[in-house]
C-alpha positions as a Markdown table, in Angstrom:
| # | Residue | x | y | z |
|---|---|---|---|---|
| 1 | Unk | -11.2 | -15.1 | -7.0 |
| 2 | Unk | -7.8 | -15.8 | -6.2 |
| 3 | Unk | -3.9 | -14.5 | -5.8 |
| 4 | Unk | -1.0 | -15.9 | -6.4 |
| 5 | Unk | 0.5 | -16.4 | -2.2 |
| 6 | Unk | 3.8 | -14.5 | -1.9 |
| 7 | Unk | 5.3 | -15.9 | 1.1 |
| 8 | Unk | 8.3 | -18.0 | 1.5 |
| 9 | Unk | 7.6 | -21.8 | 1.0 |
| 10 | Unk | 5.8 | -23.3 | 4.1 |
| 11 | Unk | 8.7 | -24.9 | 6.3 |
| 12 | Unk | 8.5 | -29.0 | 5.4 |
| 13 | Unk | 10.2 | -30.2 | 8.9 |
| 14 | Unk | 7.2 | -31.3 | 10.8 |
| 15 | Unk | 6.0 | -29.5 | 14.6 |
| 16 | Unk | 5.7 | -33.1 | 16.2 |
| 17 | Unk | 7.8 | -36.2 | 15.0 |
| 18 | Unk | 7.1 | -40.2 | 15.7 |
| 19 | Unk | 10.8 | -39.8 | 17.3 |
| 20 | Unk | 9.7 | -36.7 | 19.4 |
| 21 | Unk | 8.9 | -33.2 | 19.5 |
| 22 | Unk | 9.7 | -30.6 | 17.8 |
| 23 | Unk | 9.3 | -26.8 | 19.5 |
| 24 | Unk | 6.2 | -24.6 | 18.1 |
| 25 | Unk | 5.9 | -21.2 | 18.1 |
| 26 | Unk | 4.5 | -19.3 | 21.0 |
| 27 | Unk | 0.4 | -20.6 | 21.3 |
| 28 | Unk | -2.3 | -18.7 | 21.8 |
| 29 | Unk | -4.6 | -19.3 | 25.1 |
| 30 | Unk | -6.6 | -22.8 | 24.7 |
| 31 | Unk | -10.0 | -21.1 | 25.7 |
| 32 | Unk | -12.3 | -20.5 | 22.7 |
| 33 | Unk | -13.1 | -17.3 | 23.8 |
| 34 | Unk | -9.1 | -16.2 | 24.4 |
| 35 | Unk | -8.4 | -17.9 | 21.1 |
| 36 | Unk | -10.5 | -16.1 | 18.8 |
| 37 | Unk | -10.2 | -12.6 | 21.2 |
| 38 | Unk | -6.5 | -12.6 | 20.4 |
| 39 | Unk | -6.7 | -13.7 | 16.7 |
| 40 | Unk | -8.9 | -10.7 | 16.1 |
| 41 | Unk | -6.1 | -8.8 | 17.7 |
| 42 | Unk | -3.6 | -10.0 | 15.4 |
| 43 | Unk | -5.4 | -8.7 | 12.3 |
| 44 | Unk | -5.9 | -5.4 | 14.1 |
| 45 | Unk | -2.3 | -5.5 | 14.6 |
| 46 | Unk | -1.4 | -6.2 | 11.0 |
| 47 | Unk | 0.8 | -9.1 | 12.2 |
| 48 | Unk | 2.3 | -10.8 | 9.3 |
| 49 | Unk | 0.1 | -13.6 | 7.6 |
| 50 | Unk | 2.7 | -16.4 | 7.4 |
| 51 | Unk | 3.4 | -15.9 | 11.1 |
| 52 | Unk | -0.6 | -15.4 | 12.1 |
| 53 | Unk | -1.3 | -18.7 | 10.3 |
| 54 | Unk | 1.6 | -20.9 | 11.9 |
| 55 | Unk | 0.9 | -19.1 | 15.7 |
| 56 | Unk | -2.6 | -20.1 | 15.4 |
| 57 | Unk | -2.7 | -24.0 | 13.7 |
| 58 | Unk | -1.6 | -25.5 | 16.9 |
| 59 | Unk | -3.9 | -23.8 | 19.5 |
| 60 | Unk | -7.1 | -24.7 | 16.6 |
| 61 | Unk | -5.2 | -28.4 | 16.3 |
| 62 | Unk | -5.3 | -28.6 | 20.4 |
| 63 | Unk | -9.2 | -27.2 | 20.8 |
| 64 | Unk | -10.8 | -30.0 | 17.8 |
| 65 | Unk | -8.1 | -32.5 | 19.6 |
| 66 | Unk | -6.2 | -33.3 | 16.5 |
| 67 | Unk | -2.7 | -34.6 | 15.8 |
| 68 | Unk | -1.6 | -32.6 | 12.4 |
| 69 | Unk | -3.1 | -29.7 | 10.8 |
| 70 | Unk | -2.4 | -27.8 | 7.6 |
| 71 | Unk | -3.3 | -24.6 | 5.9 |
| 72 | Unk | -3.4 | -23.9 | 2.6 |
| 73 | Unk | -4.4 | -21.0 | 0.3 |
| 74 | Unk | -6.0 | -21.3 | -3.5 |
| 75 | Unk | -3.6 | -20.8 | -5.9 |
| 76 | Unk | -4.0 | -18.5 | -9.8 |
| 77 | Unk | -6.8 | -19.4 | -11.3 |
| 78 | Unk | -7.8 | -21.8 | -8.1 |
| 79 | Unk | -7.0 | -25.0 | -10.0 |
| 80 | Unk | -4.5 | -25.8 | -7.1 |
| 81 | Unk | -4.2 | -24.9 | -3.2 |
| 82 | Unk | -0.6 | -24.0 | -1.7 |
| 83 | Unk | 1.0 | -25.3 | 1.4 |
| 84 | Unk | 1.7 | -22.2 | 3.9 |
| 85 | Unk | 1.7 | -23.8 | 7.0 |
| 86 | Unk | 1.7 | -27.5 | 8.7 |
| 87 | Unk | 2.5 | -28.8 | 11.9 |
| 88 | Unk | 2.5 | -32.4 | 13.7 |
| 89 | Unk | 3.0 | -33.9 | 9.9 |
| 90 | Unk | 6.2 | -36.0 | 8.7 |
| 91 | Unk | 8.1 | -33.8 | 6.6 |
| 92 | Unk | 7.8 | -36.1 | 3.5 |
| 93 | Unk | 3.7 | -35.9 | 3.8 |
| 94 | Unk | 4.0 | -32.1 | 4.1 |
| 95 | Unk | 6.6 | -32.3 | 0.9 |
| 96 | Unk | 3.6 | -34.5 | -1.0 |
| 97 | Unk | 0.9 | -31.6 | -0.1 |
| 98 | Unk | 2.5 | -28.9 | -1.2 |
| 99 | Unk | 0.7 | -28.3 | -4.4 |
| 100 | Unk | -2.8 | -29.8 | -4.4 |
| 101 | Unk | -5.8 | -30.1 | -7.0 |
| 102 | Unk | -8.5 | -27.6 | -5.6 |
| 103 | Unk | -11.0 | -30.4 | -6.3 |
| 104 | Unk | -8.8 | -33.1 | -4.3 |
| 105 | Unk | -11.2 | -35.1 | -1.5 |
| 106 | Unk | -12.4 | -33.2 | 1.5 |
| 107 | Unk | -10.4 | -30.5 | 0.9 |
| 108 | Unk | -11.9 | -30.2 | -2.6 |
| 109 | Unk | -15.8 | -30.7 | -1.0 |
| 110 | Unk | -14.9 | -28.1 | 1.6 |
| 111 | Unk | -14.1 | -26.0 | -1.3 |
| 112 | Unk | -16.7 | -26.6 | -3.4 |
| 113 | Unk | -19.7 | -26.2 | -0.6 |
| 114 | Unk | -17.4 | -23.5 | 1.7 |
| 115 | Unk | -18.7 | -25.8 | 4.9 |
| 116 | Unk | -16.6 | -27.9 | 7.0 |
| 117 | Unk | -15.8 | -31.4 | 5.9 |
| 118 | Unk | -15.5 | -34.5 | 8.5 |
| 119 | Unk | -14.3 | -37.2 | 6.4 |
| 120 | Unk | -12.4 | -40.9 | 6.7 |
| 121 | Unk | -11.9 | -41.5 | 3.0 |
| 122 | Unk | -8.5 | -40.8 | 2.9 |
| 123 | Unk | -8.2 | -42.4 | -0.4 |
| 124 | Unk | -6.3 | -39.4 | -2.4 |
| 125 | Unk | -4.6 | -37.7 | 0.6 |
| 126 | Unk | -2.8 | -41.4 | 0.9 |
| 127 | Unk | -2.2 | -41.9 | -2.9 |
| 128 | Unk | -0.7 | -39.0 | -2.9 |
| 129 | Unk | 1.7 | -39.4 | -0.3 |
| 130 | Unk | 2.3 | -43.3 | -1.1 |
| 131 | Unk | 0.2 | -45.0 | 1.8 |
| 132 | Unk | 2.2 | -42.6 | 4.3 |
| 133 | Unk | 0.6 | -41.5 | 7.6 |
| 134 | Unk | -2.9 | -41.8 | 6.0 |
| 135 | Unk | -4.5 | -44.7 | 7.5 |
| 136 | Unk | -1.7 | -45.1 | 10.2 |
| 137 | Unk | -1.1 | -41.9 | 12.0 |
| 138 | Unk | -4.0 | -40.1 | 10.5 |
| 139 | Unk | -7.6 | -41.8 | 10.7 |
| 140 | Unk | -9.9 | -38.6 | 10.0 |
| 141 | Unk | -9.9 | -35.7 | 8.5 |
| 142 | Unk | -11.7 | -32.1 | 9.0 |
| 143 | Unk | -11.3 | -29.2 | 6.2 |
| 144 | Unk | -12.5 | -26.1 | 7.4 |
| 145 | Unk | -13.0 | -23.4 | 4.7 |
| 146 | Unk | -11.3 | -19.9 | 4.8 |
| 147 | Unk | -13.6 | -17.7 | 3.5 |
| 148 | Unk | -14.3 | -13.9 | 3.7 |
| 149 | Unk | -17.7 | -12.3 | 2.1 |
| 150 | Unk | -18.7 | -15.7 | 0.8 |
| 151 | Unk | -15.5 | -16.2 | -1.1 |
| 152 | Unk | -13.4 | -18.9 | -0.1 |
| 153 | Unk | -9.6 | -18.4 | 0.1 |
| 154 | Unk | -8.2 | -21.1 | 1.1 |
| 155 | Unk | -8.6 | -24.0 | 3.9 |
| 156 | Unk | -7.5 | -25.2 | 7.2 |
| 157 | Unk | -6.8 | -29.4 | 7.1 |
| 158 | Unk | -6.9 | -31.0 | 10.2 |
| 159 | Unk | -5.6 | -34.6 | 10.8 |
| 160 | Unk | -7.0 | -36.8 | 13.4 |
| 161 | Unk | -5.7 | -39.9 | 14.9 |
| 162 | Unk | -9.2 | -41.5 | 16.0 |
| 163 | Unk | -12.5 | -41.2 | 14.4 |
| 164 | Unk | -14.3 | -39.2 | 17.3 |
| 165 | Unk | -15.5 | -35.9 | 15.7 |
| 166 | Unk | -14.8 | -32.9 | 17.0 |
| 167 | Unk | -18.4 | -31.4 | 19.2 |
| 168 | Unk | -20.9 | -29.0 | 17.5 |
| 169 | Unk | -19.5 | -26.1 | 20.1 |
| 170 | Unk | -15.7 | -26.7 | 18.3 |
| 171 | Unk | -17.0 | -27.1 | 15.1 |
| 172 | Unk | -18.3 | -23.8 | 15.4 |
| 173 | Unk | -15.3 | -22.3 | 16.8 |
| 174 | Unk | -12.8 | -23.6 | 14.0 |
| 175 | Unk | -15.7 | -22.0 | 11.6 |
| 176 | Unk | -15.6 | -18.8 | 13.1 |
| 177 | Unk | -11.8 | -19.1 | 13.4 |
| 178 | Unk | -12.0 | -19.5 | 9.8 |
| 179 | Unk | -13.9 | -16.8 | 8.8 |
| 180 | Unk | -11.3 | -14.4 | 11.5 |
| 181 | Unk | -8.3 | -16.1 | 9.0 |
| 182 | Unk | -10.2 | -15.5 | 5.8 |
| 183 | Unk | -10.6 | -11.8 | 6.6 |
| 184 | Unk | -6.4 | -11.9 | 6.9 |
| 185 | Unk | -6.2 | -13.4 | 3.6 |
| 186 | Unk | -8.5 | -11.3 | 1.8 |
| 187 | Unk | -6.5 | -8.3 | 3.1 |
| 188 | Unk | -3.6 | -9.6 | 1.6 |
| 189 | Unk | -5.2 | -10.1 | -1.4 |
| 190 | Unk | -6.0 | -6.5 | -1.4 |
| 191 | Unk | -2.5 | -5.6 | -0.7 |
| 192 | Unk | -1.1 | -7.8 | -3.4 |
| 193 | Unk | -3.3 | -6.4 | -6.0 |
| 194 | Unk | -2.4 | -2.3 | -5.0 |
| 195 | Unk | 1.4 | -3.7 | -5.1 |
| 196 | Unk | 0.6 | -5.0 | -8.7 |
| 197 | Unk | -1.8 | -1.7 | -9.4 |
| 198 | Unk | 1.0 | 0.8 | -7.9 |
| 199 | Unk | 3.7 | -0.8 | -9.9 |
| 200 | Unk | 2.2 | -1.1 | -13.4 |
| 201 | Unk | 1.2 | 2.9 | -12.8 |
| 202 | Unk | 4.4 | 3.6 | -11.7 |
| 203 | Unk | 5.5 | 1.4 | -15.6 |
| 204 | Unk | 3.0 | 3.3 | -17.2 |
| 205 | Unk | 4.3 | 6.5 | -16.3 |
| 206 | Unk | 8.0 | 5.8 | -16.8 |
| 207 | Unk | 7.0 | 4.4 | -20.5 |
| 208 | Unk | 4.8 | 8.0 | -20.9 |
| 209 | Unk | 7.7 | 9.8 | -19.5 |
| 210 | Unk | 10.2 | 8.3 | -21.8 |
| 211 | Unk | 7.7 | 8.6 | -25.1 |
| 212 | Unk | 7.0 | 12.0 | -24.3 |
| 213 | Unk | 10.5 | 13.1 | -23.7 |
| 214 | Unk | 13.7 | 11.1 | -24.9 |
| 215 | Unk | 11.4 | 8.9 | -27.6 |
| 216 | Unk | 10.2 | 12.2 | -29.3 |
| 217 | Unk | 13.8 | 13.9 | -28.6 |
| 218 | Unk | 15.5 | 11.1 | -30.1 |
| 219 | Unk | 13.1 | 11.1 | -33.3 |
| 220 | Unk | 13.8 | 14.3 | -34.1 |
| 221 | Unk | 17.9 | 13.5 | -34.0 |
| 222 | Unk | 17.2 | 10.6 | -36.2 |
| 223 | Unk | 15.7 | 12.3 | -39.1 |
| 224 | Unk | 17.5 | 15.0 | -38.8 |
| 225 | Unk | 20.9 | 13.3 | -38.8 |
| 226 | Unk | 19.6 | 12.0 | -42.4 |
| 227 | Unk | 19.3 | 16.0 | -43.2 |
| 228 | Unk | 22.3 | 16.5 | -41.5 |
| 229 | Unk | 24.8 | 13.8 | -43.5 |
| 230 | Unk | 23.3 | 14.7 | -46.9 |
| 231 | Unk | 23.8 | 18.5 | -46.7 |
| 232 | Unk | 27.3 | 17.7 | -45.3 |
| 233 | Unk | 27.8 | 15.4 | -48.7 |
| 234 | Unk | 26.6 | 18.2 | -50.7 |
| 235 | Unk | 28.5 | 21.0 | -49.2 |
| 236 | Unk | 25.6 | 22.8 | -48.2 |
| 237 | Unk | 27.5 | 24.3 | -45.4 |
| 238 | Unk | 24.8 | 26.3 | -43.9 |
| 239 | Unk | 22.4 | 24.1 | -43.5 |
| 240 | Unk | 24.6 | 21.8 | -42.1 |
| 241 | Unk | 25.1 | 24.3 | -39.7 |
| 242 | Unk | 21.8 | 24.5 | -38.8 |
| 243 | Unk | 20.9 | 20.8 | -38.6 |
| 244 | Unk | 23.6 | 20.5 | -36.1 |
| 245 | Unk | 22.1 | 22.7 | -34.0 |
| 246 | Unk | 18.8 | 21.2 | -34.2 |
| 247 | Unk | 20.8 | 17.7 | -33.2 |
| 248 | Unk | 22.5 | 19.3 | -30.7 |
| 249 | Unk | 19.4 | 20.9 | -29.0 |
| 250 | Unk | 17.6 | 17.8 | -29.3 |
| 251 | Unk | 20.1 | 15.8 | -27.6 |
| 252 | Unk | 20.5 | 18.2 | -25.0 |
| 253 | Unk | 16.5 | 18.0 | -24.7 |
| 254 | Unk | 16.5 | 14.2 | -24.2 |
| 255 | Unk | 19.2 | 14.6 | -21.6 |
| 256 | Unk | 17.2 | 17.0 | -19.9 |
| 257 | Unk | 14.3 | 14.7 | -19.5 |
| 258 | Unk | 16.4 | 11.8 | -18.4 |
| 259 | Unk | 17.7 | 13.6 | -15.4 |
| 260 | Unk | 14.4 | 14.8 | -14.8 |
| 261 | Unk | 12.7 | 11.0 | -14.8 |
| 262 | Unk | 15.7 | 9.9 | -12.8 |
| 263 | Unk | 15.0 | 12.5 | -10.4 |
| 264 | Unk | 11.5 | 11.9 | -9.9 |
| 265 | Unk | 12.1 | 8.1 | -9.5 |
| 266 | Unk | 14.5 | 8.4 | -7.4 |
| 267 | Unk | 13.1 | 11.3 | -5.1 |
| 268 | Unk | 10.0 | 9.4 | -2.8 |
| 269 | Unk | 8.1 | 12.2 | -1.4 |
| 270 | Unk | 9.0 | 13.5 | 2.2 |
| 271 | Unk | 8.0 | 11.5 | 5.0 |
| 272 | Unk | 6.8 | 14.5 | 6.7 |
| 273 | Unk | 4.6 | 16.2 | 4.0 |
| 274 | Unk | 4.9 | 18.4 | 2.0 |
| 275 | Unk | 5.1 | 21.6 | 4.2 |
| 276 | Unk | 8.8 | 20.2 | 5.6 |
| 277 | Unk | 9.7 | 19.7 | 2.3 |
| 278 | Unk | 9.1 | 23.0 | 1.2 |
| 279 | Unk | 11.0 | 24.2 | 4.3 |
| 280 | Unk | 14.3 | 21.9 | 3.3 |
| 281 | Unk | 14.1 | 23.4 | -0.3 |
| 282 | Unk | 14.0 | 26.7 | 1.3 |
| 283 | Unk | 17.1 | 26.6 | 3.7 |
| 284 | Unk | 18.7 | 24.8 | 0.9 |
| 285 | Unk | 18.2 | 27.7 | -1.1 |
| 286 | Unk | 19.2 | 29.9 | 1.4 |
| 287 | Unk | 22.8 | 28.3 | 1.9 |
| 288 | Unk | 23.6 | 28.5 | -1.8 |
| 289 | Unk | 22.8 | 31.9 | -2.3 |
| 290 | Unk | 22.4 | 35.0 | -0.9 |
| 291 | Unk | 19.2 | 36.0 | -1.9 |
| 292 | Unk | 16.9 | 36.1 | 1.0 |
| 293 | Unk | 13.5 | 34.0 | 1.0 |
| 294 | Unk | 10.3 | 34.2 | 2.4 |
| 295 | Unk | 7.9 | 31.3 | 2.4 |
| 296 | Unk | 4.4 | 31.2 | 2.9 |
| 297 | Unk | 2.8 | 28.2 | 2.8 |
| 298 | Unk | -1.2 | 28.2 | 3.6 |
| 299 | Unk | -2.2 | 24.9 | 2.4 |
| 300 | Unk | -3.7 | 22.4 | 5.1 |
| 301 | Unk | -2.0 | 19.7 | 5.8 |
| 302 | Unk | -2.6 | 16.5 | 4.0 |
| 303 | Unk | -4.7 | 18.4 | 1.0 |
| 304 | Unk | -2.6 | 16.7 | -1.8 |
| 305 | Unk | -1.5 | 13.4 | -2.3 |
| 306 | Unk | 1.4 | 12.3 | -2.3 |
| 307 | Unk | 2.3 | 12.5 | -5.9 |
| 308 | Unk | 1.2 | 16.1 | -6.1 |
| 309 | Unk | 3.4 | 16.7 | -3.3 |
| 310 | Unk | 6.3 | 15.5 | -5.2 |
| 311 | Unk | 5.8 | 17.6 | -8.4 |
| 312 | Unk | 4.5 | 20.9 | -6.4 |
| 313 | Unk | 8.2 | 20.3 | -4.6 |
| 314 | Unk | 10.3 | 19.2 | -8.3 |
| 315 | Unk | 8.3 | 22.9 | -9.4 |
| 316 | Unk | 9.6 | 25.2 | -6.7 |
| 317 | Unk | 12.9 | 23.7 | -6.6 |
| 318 | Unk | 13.6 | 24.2 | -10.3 |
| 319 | Unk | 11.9 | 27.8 | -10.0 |
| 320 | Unk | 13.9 | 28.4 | -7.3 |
| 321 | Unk | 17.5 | 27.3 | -9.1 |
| 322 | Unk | 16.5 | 29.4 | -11.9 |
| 323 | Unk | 16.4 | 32.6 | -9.5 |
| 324 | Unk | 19.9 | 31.2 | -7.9 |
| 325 | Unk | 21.0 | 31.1 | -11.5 |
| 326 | Unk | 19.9 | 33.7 | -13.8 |
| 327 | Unk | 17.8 | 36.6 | -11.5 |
| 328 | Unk | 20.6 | 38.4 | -10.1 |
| 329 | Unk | 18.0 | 39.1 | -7.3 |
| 330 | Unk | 18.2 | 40.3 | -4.0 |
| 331 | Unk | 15.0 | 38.9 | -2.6 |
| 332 | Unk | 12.3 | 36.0 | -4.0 |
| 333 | Unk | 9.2 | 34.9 | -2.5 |
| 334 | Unk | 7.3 | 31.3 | -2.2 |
| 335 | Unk | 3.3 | 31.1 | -1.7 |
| 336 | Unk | 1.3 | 28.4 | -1.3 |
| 337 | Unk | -2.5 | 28.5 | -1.0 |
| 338 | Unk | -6.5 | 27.6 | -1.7 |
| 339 | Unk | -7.9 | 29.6 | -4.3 |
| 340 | Unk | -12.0 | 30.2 | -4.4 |
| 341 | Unk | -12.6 | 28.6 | -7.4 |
| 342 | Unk | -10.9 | 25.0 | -6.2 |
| 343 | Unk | -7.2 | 25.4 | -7.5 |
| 344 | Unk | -3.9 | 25.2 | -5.6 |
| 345 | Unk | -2.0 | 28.0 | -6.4 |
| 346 | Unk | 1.7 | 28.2 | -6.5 |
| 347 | Unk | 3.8 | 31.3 | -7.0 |
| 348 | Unk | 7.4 | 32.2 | -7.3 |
| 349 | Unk | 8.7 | 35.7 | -7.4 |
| 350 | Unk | 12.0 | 37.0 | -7.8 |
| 351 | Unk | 13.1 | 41.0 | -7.5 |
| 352 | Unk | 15.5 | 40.5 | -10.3 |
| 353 | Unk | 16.3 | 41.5 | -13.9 |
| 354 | Unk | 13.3 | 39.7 | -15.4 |
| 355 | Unk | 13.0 | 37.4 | -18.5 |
| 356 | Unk | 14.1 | 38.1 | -21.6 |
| 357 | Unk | 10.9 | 39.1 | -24.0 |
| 358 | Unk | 12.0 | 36.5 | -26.6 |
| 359 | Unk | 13.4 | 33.9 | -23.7 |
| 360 | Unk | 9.6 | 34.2 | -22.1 |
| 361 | Unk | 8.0 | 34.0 | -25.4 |
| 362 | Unk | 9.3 | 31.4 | -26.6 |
| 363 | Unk | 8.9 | 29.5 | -23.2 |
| 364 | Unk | 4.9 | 30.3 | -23.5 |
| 365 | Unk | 4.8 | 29.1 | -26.7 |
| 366 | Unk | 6.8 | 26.1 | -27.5 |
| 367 | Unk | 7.8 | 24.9 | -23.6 |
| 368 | Unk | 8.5 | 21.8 | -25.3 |
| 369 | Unk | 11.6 | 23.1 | -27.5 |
| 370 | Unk | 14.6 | 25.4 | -27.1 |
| 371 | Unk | 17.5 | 25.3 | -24.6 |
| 372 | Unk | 14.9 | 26.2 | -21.9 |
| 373 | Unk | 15.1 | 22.7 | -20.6 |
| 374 | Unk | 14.1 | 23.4 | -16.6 |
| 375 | Unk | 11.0 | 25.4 | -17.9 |
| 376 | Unk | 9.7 | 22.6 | -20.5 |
| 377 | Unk | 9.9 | 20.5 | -17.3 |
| 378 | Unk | 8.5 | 22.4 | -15.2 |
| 379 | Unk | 5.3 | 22.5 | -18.0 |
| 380 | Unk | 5.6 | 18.9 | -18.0 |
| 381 | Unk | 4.9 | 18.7 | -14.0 |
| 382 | Unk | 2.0 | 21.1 | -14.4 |
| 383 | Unk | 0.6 | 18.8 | -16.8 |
| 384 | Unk | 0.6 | 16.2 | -14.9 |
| 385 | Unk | -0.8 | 17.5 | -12.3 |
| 386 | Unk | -3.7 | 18.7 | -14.6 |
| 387 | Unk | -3.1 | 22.6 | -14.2 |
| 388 | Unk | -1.1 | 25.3 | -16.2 |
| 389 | Unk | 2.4 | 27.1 | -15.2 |
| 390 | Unk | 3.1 | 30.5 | -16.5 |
| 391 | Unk | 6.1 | 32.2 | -16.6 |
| 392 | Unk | 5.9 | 36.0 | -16.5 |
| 393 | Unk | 8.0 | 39.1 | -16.5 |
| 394 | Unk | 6.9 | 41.6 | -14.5 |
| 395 | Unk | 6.6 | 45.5 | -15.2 |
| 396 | Unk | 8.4 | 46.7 | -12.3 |
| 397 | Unk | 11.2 | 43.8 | -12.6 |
| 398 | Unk | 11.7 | 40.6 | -11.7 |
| 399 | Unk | 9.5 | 37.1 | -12.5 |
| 400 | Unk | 7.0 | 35.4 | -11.5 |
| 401 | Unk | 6.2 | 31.5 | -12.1 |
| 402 | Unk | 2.7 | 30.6 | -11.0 |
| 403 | Unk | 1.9 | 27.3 | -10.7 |
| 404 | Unk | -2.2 | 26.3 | -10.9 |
| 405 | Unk | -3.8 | 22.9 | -10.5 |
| 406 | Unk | -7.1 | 21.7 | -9.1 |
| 407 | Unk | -6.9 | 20.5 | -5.5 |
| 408 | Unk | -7.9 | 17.1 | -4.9 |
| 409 | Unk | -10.7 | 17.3 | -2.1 |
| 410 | Unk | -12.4 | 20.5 | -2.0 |
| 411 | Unk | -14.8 | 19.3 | 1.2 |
| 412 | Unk | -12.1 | 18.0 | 2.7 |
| 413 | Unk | -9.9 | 21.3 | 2.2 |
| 414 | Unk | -12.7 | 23.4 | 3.5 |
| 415 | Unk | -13.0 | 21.0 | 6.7 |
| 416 | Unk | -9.5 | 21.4 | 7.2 |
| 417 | Unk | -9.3 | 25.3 | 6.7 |
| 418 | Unk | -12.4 | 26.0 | 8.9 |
| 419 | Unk | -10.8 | 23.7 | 11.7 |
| 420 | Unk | -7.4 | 25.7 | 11.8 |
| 421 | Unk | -8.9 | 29.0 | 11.1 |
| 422 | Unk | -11.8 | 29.8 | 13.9 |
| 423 | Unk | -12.1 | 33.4 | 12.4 |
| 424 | Unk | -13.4 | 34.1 | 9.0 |
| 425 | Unk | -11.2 | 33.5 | 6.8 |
| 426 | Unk | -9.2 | 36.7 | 5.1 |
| 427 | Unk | -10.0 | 38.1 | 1.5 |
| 428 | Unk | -8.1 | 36.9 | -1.0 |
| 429 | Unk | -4.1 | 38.6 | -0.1 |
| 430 | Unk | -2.4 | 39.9 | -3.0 |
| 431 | Unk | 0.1 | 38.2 | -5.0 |
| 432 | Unk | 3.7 | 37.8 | -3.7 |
| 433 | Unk | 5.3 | 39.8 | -2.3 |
């Protein structure tokens, strides 16, 4: 197990000089007990790796009593270990260990057998570095292993001026200081490999997005431009006519869909959860029209993810604009709520004139086609959310789009509802309004 380190390249001017001193960063306490208390903090905390690792090499360097130290984490495929840290090194020794063979000397044994290594064959640390402050400055060295669940990570090199080993009592300090800094870089690890998960699903949908909508738009153009040019050859005026339509719709389709995926990608979901979104829409709504809106919104809070807040939101906001648009209503109406049989449910009404019979029809049937480009999207988001959206006129006047798609955590959505309601909960209230 490895990952690739993404941190800036570890600094190469050395923390002590032979021509003097150069300042460290704030040191933790030299007591054992303070040292390893407040390291355990800083993972709590969530401090930043690069700066955890440099803050704690000197105070380990001061408790084991030697002059240098280095960390370094394993690299892909842990054929080499990478420098993030030194101190109390000349820069030009730091420069030659920045990229090293995992299987190099005691760093490679400590490595191979994740147990400290007290060494003073300094053979390849001083080939490596030309004869250079192995065998002069440095006389010993101690690799101590970073590992976390058995794995090892990576390594902390420490560089000692005498050959007096460190005492059984430090030993087992830097070891359990070890383990405390193998825990940090496990969890960044973990968070480089959601970064790299999150991103290729965030690829993956774009490319499904694009197939689905502009590739398959832009398909039908192509062929029928072919069906287009040879009737215009021909003279066959009519169906010339009609192919240009097709073209036209087809381009207006893939349009559609674009400004949709830009949309989405550009829209991260609210901070604040979903219910504030819902509440912007709605004053939004209310400024740019005068049609006046109730919302009800009865789902607890945190019940989707965010993803599903984002499309539940993209839904109600085209719903909405179509109402603004085309109801000529005086009053519309947003609910939100759990259904018994585990679905979110999502309606919006209108008191308007209603869809057309052949405008709903052909919605229901072919959402994918037509001019009706802010329903076919709107079919698209229900998709993705696994649930169905139906559009649907209603006898007395005015539509209805209802939105249903399973909710995510049904115990946890029942936990949530019985906390916030302390009374039995209500039947089932009737549709909006």
């Amino acid at each position: 197990m490895s990952f690739a380190p993404s941190f800036p390249a570890a600094d190469p001017r050395p923390s002590h000089t032979a021509g003097g001193a150069t300042p460290l960063p704030p040191v933790a306490p030299a007591a054992p007990g303070d040292l390893l208390a407040e390291l355990a903090a800083g993972l709590a905390a969530g401090d930043d790796l690069r700066r955890l690792l440099e803050r704690f090499l000197e105070p380990l360097m001061r408790i084991a009593g030697a002059a240098g130290g280095a960390v370094r984490v394993l690299g892909p495929r842990e054929q080499r270990m990478h420098l993030l840290a030194g101190a109390g090194v000349p820069a030009q020794v730091l420069e030659a260990e920045r990229e090293v063979e995992s299987d190099c000397g005691a760093c490679g044994m400590a490595l191979a057998g994740a147990q400290p290594v007290w060494t003073q064959d300094l053979t390849p640390c001083a080939a490596r570095s030309h004869g250079q402050y192995f065998g002069e400055g440095c006389q010993r060295v101690l690799a101590v292993p970073l590992q976390h669940r058995g794995r090892v990570l990576g390594l902390v090199t420490l560089f000692f001026d005498s050959g007096r080993e460190p005492p059984a009592d430090v030993l087992a300090l830097l070891k359990t200081a070890g383990e405390l800094l193998g825990l940090a870089l496990d969890n960044a690890r973990l968070a480089t490999e959601n970064l790299r998960a999150g991103v290729l699903q965030e690829r993956q949908a774009l490319a499904a997005d694009v197939h689905d909508g502009i590739g398959q738009s832009l398909a039908f153009v192509k062929m029928r431009l072919l069906l287009l040019h040879d009737a215009m050859r021909e003279g066959r005026g009519t169906e010339a006519e009609r192919y240009f339509a097709d073209v036209r719709d087809a381009v207006g389709q893939a349009h559609a869909s674009l400004r949709s995926i830009l949309t989405e990608f550009r829209t991260p979901p609210d901070p604040l959860g979903l219910a504030h979104a819902l509440v912007s829409s709605a004053e939004d709504f209310r400024r740019s029209c005068p049609v006046a809106l109730e919302l009800h919104d009865e789902l607890p809070a945190g019940l989707l993810r965010p993803e599903q807040e984002v499309q539940v939101v993209h839904v109600v906001r085209e719903a909405l604009a179509n109402v603004a648009r085309h109801a000529a209503a005086r009053r519309a109406w947003v609910r939100l709520r759990l259904e018994p049989d585990t679905q979110v449910l999502v309606l919006v009404q209108d008191d308007g004139t209603g869809m057309a019979d052949g405008a709903r029809d052909a919605a229901a049937a072919a959402p994918e086609r037509g001019s009706h480009y802010g329903l076919s999207i709107m079919h698209e988001r229900a998709r993705r959310l696994g649930g169905t959206l139906d559009v649907e006129a209603l006898p007395e006047g005015g539509t209805r789009v209802r939105l249903r798609f399973p909710r995510p955590d049904a115990a946890r959505a029942v936990a949530s509802r019985d906390a916030m309601s302390p009374t039995p909960a209500p039947a089932a209230a009737a549709e909006v309004p």
